[in-house]
Backbone as CSV, one residue per row, in Angstrom:
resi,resn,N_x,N_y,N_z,CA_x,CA_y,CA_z,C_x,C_y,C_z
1,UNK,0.840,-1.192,0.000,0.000,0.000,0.000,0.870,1.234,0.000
2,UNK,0.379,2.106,-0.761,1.474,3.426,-0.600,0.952,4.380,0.388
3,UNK,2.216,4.677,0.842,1.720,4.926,2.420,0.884,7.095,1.860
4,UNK,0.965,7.482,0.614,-0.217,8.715,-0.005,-1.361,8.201,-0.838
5,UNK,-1.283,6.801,-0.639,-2.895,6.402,-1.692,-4.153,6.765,-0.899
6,UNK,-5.033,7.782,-0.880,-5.743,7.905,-0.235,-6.612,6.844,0.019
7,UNK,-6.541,6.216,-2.151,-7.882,4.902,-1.505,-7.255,3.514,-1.488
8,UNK,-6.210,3.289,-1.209,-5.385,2.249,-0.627,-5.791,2.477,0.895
9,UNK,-5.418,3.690,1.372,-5.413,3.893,3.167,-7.139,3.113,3.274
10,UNK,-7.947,3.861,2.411,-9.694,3.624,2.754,-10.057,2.205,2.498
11,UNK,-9.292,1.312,1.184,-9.207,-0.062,1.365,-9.227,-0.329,2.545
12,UNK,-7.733,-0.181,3.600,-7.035,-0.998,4.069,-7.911,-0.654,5.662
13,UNK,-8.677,-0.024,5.343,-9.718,0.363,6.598,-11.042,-0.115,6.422
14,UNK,-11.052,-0.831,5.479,-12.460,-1.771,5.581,-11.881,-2.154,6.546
15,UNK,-13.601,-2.890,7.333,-13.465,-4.114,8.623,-13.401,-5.863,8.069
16,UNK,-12.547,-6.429,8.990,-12.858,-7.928,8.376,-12.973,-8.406,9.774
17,UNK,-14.337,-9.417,9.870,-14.134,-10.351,10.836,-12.765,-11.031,11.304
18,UNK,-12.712,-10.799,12.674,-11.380,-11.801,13.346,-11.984,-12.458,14.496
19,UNK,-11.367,-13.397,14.826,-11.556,-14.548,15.644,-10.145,-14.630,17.029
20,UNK,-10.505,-14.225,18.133,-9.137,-14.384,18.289,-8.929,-15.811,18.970
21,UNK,-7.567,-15.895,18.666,-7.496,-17.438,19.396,-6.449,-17.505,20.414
22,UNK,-6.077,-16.466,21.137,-5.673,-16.006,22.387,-6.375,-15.435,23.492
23,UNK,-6.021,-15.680,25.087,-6.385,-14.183,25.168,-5.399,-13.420,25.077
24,UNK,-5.937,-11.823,24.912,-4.903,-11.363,24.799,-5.231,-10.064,26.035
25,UNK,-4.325,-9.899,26.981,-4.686,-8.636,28.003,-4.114,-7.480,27.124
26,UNK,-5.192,-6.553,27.782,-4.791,-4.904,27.446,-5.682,-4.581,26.145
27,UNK,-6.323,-5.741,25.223,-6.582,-5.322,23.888,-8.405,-5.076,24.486
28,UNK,-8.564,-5.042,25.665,-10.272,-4.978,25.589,-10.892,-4.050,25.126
29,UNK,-10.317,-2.502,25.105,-10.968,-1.222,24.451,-11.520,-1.775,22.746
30,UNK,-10.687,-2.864,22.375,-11.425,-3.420,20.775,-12.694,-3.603,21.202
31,UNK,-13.519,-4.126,22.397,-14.731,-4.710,22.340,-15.428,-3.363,23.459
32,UNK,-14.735,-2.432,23.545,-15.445,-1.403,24.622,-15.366,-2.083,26.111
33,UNK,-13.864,-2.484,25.993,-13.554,-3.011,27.612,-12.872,-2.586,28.182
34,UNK,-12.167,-0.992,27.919,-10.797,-0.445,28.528,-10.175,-1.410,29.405
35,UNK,-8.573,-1.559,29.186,-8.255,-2.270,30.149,-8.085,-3.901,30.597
36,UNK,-9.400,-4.557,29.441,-9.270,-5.507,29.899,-8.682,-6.752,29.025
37,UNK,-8.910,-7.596,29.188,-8.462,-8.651,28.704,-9.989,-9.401,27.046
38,UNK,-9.107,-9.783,26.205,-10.073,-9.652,24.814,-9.496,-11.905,25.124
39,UNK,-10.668,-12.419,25.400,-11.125,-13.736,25.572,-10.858,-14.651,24.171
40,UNK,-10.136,-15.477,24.381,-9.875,-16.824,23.203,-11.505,-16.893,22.555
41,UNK,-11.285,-16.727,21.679,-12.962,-16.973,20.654,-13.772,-15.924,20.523
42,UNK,-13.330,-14.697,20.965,-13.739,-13.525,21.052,-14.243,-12.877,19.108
43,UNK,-15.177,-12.617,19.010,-15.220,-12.467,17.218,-14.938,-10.557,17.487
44,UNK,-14.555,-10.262,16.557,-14.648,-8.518,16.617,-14.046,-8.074,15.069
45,UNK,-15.079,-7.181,14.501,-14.940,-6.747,13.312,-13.909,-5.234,14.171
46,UNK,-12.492,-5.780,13.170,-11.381,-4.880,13.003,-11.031,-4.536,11.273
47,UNK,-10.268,-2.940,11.613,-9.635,-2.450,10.393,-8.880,-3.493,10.091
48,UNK,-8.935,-3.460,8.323,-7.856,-5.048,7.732,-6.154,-4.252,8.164
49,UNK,-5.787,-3.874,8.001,-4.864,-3.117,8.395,-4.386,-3.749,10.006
50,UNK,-5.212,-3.796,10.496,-4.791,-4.128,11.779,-5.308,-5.398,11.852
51,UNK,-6.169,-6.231,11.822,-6.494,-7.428,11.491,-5.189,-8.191,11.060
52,UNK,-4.307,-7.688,10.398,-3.586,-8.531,9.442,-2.318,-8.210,10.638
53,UNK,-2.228,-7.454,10.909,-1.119,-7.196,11.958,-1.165,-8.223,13.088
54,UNK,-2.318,-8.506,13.486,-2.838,-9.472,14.593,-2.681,-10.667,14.267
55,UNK,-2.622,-10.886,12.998,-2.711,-12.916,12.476,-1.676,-12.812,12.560
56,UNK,-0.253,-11.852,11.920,1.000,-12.146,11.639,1.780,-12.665,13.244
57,UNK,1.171,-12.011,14.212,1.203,-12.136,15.507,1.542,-13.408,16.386
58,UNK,2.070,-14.119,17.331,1.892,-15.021,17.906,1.791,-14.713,19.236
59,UNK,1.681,-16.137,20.325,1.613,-15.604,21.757,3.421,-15.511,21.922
60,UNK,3.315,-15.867,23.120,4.902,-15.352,23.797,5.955,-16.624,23.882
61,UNK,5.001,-17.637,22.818,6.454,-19.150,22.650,5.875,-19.140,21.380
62,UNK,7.029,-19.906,20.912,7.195,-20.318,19.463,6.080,-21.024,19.233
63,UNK,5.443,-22.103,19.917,4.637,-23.095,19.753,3.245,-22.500,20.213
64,UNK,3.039,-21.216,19.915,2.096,-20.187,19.881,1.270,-20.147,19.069
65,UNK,-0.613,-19.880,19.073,-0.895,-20.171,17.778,-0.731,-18.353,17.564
66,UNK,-1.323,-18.604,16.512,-1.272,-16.525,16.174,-2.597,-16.370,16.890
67,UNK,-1.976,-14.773,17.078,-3.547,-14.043,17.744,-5.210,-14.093,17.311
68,UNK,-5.200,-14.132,15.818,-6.193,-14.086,15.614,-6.448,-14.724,14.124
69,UNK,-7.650,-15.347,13.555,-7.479,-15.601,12.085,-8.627,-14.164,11.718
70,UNK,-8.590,-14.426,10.342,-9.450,-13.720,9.826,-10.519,-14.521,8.586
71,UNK,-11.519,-13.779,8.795,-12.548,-13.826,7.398,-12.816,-12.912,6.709
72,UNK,-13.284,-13.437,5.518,-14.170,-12.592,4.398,-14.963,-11.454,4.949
73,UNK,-14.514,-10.772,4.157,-15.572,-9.022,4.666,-16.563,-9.138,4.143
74,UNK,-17.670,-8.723,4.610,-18.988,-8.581,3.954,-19.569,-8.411,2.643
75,UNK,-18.376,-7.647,2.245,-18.711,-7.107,0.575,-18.488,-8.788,-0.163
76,UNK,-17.612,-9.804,0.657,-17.039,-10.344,-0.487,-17.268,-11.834,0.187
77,UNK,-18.473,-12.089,0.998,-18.489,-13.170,1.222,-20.011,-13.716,0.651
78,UNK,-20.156,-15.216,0.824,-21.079,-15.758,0.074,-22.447,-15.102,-1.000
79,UNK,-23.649,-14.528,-0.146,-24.291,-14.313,-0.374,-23.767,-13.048,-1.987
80,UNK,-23.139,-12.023,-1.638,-22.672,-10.991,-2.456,-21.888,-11.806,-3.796
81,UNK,-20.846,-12.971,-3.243,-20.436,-13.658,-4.871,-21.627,-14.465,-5.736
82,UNK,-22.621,-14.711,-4.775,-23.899,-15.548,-5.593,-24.371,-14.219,-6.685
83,UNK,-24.585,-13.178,-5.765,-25.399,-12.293,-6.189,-24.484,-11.725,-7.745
84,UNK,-23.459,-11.592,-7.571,-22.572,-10.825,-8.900,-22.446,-12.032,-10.042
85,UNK,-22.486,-13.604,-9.544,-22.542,-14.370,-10.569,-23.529,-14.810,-11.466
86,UNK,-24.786,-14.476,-10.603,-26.203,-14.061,-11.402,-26.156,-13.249,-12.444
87,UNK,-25.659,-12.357,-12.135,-26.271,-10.597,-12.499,-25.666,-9.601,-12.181
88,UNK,-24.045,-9.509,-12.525,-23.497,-8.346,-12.054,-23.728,-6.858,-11.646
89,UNK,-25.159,-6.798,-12.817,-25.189,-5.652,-12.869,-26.466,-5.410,-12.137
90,UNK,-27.128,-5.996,-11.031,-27.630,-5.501,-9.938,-27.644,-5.139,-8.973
91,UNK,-25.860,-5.827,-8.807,-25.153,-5.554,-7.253,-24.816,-3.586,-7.276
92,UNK,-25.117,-3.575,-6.041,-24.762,-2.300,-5.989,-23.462,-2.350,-5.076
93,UNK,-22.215,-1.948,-5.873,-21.005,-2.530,-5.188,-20.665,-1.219,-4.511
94,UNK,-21.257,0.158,-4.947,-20.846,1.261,-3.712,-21.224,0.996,-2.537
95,UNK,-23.033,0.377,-2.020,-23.264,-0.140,-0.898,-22.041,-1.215,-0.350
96,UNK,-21.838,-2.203,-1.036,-21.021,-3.301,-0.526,-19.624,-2.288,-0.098
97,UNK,-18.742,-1.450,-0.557,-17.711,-1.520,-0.422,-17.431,-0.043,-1.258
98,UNK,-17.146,0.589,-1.283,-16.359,2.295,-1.859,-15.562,1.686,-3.209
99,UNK,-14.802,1.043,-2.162,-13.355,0.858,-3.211,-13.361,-0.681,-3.596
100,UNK,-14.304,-1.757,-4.274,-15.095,-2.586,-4.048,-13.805,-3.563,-5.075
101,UNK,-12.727,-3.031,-6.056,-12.341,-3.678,-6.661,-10.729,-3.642,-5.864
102,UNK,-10.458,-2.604,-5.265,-9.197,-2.452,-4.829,-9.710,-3.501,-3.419
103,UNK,-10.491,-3.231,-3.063,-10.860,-4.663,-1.507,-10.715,-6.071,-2.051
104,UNK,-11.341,-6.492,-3.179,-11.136,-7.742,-4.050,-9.558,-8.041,-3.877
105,UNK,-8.874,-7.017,-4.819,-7.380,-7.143,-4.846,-6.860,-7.678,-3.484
106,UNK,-7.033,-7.258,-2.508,-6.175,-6.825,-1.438,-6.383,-8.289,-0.787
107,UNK,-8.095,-8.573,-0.670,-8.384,-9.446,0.053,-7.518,-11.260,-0.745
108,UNK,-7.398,-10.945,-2.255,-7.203,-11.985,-2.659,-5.170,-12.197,-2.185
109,UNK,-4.655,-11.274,-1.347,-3.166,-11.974,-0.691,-3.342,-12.473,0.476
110,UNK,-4.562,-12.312,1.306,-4.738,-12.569,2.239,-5.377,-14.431,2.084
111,UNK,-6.034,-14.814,1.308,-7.148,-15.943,1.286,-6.740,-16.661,-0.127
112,UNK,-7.001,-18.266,-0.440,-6.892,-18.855,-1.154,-8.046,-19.493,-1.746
113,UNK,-9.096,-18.597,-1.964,-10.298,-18.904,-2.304,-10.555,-19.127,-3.639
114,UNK,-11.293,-20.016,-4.603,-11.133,-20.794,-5.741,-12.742,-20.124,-6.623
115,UNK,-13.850,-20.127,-5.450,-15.183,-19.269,-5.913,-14.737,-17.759,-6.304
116,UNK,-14.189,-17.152,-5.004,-14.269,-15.719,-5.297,-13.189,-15.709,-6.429
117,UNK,-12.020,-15.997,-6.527,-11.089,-15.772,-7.486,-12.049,-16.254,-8.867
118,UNK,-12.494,-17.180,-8.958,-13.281,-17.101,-10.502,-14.256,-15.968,-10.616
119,UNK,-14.815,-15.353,-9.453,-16.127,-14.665,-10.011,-14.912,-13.158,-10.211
120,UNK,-14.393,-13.016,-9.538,-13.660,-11.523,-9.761,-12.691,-11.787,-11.111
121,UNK,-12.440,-12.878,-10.965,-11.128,-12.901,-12.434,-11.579,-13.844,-13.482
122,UNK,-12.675,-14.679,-13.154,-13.575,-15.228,-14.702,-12.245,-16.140,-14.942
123,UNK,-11.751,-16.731,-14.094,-10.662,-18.144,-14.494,-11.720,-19.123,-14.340
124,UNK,-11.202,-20.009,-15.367,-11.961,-21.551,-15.182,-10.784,-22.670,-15.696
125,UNK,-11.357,-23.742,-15.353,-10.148,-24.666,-15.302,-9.735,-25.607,-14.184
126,UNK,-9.532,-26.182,-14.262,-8.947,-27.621,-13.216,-7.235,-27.063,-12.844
127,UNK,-6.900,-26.046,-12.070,-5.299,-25.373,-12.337,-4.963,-25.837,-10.905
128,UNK,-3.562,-26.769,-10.503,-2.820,-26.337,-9.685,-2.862,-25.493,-8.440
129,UNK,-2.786,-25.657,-7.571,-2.800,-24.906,-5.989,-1.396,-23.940,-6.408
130,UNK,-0.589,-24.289,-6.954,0.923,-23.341,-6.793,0.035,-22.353,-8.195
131,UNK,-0.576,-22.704,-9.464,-0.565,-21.790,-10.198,-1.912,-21.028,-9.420
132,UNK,-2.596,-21.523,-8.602,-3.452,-20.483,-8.335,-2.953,-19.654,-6.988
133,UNK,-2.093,-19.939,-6.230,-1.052,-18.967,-5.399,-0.686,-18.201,-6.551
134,UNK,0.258,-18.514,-7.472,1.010,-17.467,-8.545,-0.166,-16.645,-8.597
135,UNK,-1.276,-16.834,-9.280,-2.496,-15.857,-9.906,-2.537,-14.663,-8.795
136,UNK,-3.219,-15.348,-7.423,-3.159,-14.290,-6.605,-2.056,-13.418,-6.377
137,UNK,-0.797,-14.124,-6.182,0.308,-12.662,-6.027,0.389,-11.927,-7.030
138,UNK,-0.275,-12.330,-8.091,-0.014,-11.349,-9.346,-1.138,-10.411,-9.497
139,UNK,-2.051,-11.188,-8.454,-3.826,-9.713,-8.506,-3.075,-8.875,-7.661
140,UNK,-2.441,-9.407,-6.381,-2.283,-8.564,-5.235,-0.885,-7.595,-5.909
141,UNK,-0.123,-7.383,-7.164,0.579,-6.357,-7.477,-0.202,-5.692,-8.425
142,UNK,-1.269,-6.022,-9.387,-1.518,-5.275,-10.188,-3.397,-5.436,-9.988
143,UNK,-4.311,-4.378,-9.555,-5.662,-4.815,-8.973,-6.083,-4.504,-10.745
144,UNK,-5.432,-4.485,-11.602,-5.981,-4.418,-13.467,-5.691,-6.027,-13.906
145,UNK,-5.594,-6.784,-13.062,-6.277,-8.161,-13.499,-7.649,-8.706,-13.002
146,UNK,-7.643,-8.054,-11.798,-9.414,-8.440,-11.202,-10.439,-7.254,-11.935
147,UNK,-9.546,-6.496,-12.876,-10.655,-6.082,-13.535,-11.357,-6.377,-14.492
148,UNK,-10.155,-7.452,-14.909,-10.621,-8.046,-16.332,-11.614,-9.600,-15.739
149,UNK,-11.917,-9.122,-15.088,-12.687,-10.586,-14.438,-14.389,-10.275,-15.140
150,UNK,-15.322,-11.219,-14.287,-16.503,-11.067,-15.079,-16.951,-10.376,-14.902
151,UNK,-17.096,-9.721,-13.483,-17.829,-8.640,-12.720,-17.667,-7.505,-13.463
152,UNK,-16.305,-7.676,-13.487,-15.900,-5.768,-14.120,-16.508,-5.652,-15.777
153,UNK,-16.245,-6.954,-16.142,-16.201,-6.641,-17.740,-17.855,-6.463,-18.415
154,UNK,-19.112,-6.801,-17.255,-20.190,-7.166,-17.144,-20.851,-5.757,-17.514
155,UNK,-20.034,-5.246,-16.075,-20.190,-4.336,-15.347,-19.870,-2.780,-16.742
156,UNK,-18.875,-2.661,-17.082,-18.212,-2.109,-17.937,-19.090,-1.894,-18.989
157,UNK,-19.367,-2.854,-19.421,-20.790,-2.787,-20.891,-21.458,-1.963,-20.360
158,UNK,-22.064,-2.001,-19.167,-23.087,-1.203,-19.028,-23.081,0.273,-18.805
159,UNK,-22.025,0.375,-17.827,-21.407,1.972,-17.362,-20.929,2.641,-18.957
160,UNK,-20.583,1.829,-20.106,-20.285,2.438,-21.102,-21.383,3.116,-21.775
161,UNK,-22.781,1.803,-21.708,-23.530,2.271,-22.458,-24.515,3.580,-22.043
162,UNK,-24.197,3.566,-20.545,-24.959,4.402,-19.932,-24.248,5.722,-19.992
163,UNK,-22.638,5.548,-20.458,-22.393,7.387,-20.576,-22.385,7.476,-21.414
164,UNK,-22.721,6.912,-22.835,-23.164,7.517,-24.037,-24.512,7.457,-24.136
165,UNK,-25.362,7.316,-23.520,-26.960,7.989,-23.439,-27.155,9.085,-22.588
166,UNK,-27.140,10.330,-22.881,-27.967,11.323,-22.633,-28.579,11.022,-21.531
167,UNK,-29.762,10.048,-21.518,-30.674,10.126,-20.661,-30.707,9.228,-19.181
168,UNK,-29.478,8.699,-19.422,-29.312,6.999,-18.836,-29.231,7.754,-17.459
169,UNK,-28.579,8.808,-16.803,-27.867,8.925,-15.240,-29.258,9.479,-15.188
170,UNK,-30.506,9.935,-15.871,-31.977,10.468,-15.532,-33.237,9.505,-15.551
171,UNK,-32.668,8.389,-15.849,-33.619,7.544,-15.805,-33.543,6.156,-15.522
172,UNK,-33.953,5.170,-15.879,-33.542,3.892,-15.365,-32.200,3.486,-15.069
173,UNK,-31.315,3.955,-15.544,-30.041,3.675,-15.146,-29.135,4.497,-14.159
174,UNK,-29.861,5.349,-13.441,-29.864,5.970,-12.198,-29.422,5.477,-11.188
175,UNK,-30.351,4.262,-10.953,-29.974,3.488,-9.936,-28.325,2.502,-10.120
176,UNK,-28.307,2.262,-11.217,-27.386,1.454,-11.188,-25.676,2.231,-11.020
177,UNK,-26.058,3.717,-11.616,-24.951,4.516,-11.871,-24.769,5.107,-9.885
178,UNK,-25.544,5.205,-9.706,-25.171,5.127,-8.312,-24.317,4.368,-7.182
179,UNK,-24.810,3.245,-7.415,-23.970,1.784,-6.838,-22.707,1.641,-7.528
180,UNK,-22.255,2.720,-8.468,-20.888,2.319,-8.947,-19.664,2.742,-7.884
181,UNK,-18.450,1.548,-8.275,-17.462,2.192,-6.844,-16.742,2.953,-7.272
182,UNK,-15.659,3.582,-6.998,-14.785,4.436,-7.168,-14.181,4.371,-8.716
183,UNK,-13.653,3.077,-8.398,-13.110,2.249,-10.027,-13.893,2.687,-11.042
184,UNK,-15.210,2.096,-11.014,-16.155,2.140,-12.003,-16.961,3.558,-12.321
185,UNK,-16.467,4.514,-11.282,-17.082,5.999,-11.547,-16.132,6.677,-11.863
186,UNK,-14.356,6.536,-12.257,-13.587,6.901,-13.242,-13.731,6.216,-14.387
187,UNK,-14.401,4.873,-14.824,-14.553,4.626,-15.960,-15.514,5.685,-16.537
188,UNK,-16.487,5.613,-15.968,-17.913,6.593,-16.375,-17.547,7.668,-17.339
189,UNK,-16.878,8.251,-15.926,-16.215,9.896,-15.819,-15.865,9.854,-17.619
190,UNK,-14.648,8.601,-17.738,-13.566,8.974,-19.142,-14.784,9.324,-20.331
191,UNK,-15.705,7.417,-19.660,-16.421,7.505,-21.239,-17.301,8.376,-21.849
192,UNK,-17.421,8.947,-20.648,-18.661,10.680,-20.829,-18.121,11.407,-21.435
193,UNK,-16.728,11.743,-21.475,-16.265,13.104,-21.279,-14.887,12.866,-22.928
194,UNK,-14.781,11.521,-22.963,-14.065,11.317,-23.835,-14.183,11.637,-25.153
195,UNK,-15.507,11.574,-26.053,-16.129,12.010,-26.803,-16.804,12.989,-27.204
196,UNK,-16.484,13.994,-25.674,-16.954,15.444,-25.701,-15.324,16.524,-25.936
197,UNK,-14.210,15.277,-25.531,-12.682,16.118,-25.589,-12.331,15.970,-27.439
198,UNK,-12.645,14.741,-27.557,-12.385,14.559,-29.414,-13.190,15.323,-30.013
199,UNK,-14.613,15.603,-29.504,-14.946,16.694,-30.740,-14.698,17.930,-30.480
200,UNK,-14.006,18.472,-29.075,-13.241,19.774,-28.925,-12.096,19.669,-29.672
201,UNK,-11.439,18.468,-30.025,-9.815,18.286,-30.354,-10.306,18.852,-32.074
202,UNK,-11.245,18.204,-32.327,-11.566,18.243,-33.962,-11.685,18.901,-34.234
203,UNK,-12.825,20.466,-33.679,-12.755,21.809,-33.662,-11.663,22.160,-33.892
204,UNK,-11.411,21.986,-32.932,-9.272,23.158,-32.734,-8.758,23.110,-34.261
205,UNK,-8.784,21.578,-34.865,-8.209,21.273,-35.507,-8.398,22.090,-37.075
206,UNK,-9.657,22.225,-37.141,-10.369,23.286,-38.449,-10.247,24.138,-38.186
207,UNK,-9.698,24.641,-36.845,-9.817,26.492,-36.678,-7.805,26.931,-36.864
208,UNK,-7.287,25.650,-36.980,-5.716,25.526,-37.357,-5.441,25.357,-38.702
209,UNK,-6.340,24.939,-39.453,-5.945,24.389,-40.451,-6.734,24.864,-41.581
């Protein structure tokens, strides 16, 4: 994460379920316990940021388990991958998540999941446990491979077709242009505005020539 990405920092501050499997004293203010001690099996939605700090963690011997595991964040667990493999284009991924494709990315160095990695990256195939480790370290450097997945590319048709209609952000496609995340509301942005800069460029060009 770069420590000036504004929406890297806002990623890395989604919450993910943790589990802890210590206790651990002093951490009780996580559950509104100043002071006290946070109980083996304790669940508490933490920043991933710090979540991940906590698994890397052990107790005070080697033969320690780590502090805590983690799960799937809300945006990106069961119910939400059913829902995008239906019908991408009903999910409203601003509700689920802001930064809904950079959380995908991030979450896929953390987890070795075989569902979500097909629905975000549209792989199919009978592949290897080592080539599907490789895949993920290669989402988790570049988040422009989980874009080319199904979701995005679904997704994409539509945000295109909707900024070349006039009427689309005023009418039925209102709703959908809303639920777009960050990602998908700089696509918008280009495809609106892209075809309004070429026929300024074309102008210029007869008033030069």
């Amino acid at each position: 994460m770069s420590y000036y990405d504004v929406d890297a920092i806002l990623t890395d501050s989604q919450k993910l379920p943790c589990t802890f499997e210590l206790d651990v004293p002093g951490l009780g203010y996580l559950e509104g316990n100043v002071g006290g001690t946070v109980k083996a099996g304790t669940k508490i939605d933490l920043p991933m940021w710090l979540g991940i700090m906590l698994a890397v963690s052990t107790g005070n011997t080697p033969e320690s388990s780590q502090l805590v595991t983690l799960d799937f964040p809300a945006p990106l667990q069961q119910r939400v991958i059913n829902a995008l493999k239906a019908d991408p284009k009903t999910v409203d991924l601003r509700a689920q998540a802001p930064h809904f494709y950079a959380l995908g990315a991030r979450i896929m160095e953390l987890f070795d999941d075989r569902t979500v990695l097909d629905t975000l990256l549209d792989v199919s195939g009978d592949d290897s446990i080592p080539w599907k480790r490789a895949l993920v370290r290669s989402v988790s450097r570049n988040e422009t491979d989980i874009r080319r997945g199904q979701t995005f590319k679904t997704r994409a048709a539509e945000i295109a077709d909707q900024a070349h209609n006039p009427r689309g952000a005023l009418g039925d496609g209102a709703e959908f242009l809303r639920g777009l995340d960050e990602t998908e509301r700089r696509l918008f942005k280009a495809a609106h505005e892209g075809p309004k800069a070429v026929k300024a460029w074309l102008q210029d060009l007869k008033k030069t020539t």
